[in-house]
N, CA, C and O atoms as a MOPAC input file, in Angstrom:
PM7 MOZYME 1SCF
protein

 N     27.43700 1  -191.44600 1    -7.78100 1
 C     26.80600 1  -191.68300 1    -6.49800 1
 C     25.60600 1  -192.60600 1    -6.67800 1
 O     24.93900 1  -192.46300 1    -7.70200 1
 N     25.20900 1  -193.68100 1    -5.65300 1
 C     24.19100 1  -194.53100 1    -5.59100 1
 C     23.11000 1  -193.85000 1    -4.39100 1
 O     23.20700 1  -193.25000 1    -3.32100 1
 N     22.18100 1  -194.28700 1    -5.18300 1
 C     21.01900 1  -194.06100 1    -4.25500 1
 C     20.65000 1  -194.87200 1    -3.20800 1
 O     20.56900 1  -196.00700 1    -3.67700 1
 N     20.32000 1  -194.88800 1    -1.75700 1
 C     20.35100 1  -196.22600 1    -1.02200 1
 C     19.43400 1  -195.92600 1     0.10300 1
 O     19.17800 1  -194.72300 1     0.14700 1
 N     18.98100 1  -196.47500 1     0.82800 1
 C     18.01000 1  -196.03200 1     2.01500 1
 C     18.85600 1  -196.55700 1     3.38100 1
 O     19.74000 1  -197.38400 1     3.15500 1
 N     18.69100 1  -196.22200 1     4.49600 1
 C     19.14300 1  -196.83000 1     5.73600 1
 C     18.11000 1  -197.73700 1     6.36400 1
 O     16.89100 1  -197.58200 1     6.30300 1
 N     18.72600 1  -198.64500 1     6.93700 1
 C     18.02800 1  -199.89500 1     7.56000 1
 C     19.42700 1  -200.56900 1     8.97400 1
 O     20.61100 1  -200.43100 1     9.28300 1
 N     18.41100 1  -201.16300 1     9.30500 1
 C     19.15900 1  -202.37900 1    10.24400 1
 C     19.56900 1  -203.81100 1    10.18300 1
 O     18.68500 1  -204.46200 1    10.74000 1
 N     20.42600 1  -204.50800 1     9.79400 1
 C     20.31200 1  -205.83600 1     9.64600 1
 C     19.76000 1  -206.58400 1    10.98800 1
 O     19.19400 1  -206.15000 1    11.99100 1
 N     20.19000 1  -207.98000 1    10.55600 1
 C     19.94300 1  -209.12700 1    11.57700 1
 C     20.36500 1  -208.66000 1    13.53200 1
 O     19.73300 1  -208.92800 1    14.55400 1
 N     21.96800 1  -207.72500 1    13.28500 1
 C     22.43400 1  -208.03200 1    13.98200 1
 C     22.02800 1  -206.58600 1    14.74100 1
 O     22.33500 1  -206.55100 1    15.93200 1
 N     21.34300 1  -205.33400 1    14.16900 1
 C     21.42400 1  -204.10000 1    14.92200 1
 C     22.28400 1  -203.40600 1    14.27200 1
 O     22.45000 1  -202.32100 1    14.83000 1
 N     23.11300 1  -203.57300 1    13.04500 1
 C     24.02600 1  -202.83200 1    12.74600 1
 C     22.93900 1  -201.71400 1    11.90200 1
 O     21.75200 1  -202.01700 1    11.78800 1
 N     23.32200 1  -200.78300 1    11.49600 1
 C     23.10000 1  -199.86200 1    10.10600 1
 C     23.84500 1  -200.39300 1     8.76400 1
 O     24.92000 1  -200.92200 1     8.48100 1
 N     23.02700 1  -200.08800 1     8.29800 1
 C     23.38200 1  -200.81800 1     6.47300 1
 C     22.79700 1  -199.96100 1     5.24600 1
 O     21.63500 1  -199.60100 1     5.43600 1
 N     23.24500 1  -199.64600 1     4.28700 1
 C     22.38700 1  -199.01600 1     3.73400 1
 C     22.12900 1  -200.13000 1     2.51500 1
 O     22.96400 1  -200.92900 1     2.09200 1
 N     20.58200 1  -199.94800 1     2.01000 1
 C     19.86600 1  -200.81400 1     1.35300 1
 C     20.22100 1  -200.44900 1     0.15500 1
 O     20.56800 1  -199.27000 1     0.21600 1
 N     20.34100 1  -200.98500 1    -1.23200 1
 C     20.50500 1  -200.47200 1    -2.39400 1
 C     19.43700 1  -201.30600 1    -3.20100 1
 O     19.32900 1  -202.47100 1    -2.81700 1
 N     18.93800 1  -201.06900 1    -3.84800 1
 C     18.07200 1  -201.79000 1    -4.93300 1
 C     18.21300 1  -201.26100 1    -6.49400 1
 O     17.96200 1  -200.15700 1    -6.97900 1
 N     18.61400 1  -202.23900 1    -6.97500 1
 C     18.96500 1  -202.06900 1    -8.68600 1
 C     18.31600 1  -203.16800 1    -9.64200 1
 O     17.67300 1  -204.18800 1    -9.39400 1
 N     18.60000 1  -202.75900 1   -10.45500 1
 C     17.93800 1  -204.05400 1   -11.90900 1
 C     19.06600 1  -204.52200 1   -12.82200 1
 O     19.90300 1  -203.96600 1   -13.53300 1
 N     18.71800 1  -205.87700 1   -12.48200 1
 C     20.34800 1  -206.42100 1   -13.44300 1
 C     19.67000 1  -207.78000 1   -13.87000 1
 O     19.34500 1  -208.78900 1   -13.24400 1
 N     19.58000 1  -207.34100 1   -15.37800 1
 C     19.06800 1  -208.63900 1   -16.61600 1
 C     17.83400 1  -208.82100 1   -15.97400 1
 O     17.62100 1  -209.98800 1   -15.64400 1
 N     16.89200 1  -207.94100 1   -15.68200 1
 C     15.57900 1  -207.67000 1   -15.79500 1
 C     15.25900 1  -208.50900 1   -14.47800 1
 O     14.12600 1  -208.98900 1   -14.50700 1
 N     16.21800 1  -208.88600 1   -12.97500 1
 C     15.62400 1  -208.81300 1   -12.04600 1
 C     16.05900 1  -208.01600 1   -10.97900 1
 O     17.24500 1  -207.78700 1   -10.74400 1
 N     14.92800 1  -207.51000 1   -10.20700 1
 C     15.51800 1  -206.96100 1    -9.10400 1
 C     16.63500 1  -207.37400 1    -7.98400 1
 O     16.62600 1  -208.47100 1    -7.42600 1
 N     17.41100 1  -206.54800 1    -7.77900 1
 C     18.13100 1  -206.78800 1    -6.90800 1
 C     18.14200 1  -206.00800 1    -5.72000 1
 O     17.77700 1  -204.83400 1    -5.66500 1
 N     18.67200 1  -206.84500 1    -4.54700 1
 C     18.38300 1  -205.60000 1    -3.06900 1
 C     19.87800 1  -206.23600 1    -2.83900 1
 O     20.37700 1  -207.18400 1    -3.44500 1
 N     20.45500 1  -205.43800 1    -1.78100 1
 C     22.04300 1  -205.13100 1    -1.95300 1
 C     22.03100 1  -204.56800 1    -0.32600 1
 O     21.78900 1  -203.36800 1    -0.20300 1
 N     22.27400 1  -205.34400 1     0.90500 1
 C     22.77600 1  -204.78100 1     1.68500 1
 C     24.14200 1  -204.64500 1     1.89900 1
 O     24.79500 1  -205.68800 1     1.87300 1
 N     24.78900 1  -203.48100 1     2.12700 1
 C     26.61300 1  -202.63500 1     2.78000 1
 C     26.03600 1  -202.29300 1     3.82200 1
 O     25.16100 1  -201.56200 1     4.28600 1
 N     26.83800 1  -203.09400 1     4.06600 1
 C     27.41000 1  -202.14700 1     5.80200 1
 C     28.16900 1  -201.11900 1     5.94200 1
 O     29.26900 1  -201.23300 1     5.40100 1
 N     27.93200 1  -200.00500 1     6.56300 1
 C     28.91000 1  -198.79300 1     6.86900 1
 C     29.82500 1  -198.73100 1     7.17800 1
 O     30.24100 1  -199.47800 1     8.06300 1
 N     30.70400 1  -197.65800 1     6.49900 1
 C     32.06200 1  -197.64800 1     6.87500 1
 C     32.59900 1  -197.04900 1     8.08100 1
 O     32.31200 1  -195.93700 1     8.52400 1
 N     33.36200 1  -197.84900 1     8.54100 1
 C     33.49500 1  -197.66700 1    10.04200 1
 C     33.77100 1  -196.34100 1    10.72500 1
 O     33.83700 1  -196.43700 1    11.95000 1
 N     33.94600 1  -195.12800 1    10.22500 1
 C     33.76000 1  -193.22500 1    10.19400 1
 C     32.55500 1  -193.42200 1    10.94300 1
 O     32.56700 1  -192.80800 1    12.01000 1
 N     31.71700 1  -193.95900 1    10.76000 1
 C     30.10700 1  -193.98300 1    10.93500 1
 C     29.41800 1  -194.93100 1    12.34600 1
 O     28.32700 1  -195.17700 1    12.85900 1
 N     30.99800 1  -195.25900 1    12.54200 1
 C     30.35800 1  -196.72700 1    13.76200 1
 C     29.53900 1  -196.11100 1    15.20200 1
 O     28.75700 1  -196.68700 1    15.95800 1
 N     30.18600 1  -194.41300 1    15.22900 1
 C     29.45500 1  -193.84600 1    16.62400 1
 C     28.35000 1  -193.09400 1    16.23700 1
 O     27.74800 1  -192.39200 1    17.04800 1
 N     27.93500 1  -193.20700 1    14.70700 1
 C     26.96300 1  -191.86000 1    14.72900 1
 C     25.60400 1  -192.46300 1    14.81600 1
 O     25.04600 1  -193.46400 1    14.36600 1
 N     25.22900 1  -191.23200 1    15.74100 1
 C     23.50600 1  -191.41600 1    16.14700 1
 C     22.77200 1  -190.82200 1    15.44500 1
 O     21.64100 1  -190.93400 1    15.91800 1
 N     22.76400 1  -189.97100 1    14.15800 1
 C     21.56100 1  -189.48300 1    13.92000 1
 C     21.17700 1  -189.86900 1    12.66000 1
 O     20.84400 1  -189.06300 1    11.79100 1
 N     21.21200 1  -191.30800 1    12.48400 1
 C     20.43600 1  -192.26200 1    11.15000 1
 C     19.25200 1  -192.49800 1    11.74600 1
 O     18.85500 1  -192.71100 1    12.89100 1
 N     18.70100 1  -192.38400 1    10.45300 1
 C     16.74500 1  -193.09600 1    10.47200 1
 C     16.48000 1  -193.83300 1    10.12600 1
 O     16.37300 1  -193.51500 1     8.94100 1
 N     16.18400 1  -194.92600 1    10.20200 1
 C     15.28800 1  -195.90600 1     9.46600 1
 C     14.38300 1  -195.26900 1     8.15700 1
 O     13.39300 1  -194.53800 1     8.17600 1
 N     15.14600 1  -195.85800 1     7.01600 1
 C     14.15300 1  -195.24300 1     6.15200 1
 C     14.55800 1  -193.89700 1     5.03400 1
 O     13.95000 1  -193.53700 1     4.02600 1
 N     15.46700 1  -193.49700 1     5.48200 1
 C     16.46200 1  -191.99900 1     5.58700 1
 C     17.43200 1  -192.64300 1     3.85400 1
 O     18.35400 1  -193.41300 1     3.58500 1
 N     16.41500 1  -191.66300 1     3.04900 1
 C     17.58000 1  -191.76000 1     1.75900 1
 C     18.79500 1  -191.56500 1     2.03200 1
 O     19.24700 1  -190.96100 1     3.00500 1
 N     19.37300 1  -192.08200 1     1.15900 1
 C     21.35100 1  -191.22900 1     1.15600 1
 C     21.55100 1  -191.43700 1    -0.01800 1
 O     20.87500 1  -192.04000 1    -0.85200 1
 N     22.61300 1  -190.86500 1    -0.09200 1
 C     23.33500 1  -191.36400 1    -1.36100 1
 C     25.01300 1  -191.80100 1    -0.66900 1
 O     25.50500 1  -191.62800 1     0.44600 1
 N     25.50400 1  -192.39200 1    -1.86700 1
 C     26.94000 1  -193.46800 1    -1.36500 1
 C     27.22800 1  -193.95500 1    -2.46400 1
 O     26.65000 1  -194.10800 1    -3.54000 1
 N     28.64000 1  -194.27800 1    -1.86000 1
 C     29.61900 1  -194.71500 1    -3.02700 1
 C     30.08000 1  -195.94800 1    -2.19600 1
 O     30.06300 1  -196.17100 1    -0.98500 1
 N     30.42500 1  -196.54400 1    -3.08000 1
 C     31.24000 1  -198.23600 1    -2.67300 1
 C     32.65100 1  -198.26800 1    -1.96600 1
 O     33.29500 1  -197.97300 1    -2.97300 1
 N     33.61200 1  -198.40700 1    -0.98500 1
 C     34.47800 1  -198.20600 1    -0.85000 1
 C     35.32400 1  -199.71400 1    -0.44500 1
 O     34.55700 1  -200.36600 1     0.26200 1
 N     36.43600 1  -200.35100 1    -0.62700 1
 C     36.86000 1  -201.12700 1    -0.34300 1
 C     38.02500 1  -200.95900 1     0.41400 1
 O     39.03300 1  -200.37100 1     0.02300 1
 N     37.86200 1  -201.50900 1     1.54900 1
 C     38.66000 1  -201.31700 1     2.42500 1
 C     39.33600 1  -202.52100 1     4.05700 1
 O     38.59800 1  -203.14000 1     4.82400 1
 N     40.22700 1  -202.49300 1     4.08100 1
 C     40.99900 1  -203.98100 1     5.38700 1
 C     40.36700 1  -203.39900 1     6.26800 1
 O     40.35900 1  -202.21200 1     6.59300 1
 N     39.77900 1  -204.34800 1     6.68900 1
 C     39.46400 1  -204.52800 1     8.80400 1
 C     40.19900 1  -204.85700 1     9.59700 1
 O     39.87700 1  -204.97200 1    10.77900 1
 N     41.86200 1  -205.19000 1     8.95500 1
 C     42.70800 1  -205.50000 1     9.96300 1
 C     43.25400 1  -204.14900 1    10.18400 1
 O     43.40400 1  -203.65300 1    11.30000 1
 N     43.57700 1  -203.51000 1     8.93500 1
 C     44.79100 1  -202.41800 1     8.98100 1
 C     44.48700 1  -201.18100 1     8.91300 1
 O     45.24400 1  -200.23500 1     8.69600 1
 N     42.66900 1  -201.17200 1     9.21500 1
 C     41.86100 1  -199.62600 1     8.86700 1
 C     42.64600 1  -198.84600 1    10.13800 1
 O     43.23700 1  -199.47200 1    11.01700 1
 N     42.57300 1  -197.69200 1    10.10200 1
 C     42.54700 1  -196.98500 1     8.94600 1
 C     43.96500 1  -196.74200 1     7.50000 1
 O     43.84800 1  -196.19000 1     6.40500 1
 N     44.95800 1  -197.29200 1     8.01600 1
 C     46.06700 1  -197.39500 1     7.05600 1
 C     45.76100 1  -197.94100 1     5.98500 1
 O     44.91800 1  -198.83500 1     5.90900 1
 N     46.73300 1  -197.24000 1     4.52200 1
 C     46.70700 1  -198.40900 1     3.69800 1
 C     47.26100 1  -199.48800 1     3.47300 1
 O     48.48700 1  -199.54000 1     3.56200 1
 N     46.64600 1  -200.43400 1     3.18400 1
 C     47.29100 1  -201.54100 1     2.86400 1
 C     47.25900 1  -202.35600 1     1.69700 1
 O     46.42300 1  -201.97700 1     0.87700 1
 N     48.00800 1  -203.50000 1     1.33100 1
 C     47.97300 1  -204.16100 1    -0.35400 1
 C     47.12700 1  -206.07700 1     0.29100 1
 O     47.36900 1  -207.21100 1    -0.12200 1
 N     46.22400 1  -205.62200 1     1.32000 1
 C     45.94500 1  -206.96900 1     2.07700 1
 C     44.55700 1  -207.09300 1     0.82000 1
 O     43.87400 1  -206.20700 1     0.30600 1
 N     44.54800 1  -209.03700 1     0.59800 1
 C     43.60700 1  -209.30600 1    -0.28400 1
 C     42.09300 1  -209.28200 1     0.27800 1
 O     41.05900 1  -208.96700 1    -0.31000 1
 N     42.26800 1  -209.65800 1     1.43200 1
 C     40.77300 1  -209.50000 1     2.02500 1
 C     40.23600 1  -208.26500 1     2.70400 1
 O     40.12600 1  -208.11600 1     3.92100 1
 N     39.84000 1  -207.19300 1     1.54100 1
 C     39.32900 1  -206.38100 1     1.41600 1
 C     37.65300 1  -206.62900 1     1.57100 1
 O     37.03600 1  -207.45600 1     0.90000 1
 N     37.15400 1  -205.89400 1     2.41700 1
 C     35.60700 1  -205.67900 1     2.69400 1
 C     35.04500 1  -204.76200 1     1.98700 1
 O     35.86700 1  -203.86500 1     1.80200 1
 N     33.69700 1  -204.45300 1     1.32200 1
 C     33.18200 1  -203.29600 1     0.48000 1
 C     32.14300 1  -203.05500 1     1.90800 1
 O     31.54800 1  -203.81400 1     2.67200 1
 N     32.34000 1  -201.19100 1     1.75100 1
 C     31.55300 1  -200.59700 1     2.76500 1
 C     30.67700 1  -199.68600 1     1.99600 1
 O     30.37300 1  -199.93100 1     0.82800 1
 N     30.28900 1  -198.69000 1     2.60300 1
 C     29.13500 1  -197.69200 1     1.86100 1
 C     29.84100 1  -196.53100 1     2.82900 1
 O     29.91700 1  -196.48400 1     4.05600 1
 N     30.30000 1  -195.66600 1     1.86700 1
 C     30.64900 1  -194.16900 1     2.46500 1
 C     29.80700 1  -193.01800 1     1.86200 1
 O     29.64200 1  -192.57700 1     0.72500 1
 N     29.24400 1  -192.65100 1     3.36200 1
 C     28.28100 1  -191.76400 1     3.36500 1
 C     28.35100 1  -190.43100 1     2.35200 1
 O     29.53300 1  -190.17400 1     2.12500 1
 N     27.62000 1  -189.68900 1     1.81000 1
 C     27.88200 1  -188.61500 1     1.44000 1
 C     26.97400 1  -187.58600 1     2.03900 1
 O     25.80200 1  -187.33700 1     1.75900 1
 N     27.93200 1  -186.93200 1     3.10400 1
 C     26.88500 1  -186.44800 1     3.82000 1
 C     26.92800 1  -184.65200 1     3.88900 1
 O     26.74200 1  -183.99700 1     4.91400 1
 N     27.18100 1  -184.16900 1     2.70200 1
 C     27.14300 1  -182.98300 1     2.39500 1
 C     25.40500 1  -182.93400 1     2.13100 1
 O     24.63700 1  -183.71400 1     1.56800 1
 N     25.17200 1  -181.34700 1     2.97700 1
 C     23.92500 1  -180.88800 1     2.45400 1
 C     23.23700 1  -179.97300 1     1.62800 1
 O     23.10100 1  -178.94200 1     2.28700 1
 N     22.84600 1  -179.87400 1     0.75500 1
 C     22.31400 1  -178.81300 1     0.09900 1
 C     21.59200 1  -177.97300 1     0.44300 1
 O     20.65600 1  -178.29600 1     1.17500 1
 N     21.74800 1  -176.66600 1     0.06600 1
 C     20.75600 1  -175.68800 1     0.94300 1
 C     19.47500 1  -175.78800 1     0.08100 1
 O     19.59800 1  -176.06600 1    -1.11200 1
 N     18.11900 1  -175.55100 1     0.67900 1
 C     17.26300 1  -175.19400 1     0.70400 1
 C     16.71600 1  -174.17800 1    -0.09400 1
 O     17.46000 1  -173.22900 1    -0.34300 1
 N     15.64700 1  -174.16900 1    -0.52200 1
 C     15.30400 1  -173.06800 1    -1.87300 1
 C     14.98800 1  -171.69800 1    -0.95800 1
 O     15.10800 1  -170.59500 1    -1.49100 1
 N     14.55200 1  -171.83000 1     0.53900 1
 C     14.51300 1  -170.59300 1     1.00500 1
 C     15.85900 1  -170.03500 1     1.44600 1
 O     16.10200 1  -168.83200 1     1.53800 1
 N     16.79600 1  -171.12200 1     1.73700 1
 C     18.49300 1  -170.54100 1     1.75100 1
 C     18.84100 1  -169.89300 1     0.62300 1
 O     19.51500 1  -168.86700 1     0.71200 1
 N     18.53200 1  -170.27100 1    -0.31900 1
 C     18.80900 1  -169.97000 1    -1.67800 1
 C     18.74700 1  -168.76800 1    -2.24300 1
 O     19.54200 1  -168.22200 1    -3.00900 1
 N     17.58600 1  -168.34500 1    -1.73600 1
 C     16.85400 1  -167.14100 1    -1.71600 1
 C     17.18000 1  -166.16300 1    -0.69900 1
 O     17.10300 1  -165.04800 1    -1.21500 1
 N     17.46900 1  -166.10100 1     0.36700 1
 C     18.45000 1  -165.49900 1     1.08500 1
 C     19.64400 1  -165.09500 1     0.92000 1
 O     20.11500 1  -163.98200 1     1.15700 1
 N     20.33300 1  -166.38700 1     0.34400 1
 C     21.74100 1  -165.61600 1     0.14300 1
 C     21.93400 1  -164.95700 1    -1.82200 1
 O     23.00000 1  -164.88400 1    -2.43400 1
 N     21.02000 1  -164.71600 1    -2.17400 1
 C     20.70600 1  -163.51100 1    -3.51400 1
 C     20.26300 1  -162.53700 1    -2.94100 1
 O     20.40300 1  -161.41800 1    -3.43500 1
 N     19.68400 1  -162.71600 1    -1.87300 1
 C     19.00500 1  -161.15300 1    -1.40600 1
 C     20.35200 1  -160.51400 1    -0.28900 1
 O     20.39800 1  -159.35800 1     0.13400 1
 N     21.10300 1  -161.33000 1    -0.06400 1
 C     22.15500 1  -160.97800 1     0.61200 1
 C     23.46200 1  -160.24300 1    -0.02200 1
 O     24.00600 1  -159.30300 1     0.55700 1
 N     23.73900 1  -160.56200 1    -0.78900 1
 C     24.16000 1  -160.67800 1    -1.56500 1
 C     24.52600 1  -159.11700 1    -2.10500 1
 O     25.66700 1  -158.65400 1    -2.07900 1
 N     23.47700 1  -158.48400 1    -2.53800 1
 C     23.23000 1  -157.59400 1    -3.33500 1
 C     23.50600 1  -156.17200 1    -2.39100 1
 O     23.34700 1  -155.05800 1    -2.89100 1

């Protein structure tokens, strides 16, 4: 998994930002989201994530296909972890 922040490009879209180091310069890396994500409202400006790279057709989404002009998106990982006071609840539950 990559580490990445959310932002907006030029156009209003959501993108998530990536920044890495390759041969000792920085790099910034905007993806655009994968289209699962085109109605959702509750991104922040600013809002870590984490994501993985996914390559995928804009003609034939969601099917697969063997088409060469493949687009790279950013698929969310949007599982949450509980909380150290959840945590602590469900041991005391538990028992």
């Amino acid at each position: 998994m990559n580490n990445g922040f959310i932002d907006k490009d030029f156009y209003g879209d959501f993108v998530v930002v990536y920044e890495y180091k390759e041969d000792f310069h920085k790099v910034i890396e905007e993806i655009p989201l994968h289209p699962t994500y085109k109605n959702y409202d509750g991104f922040k400006i600013g809002q870590p994530i984490k994501f993985q790279y996914v390559k995928e057709c804009t003609i034939h989404y969601p099917h697969y296909c063997d088409c060469f002009k493949l687009k790279t998106y950013a698929l969310l990982d949007m599982s949450k972890k509980p909380t150290l006071l959840q945590r602590f609840k469900s041991l005391f539950k538990r028992r």
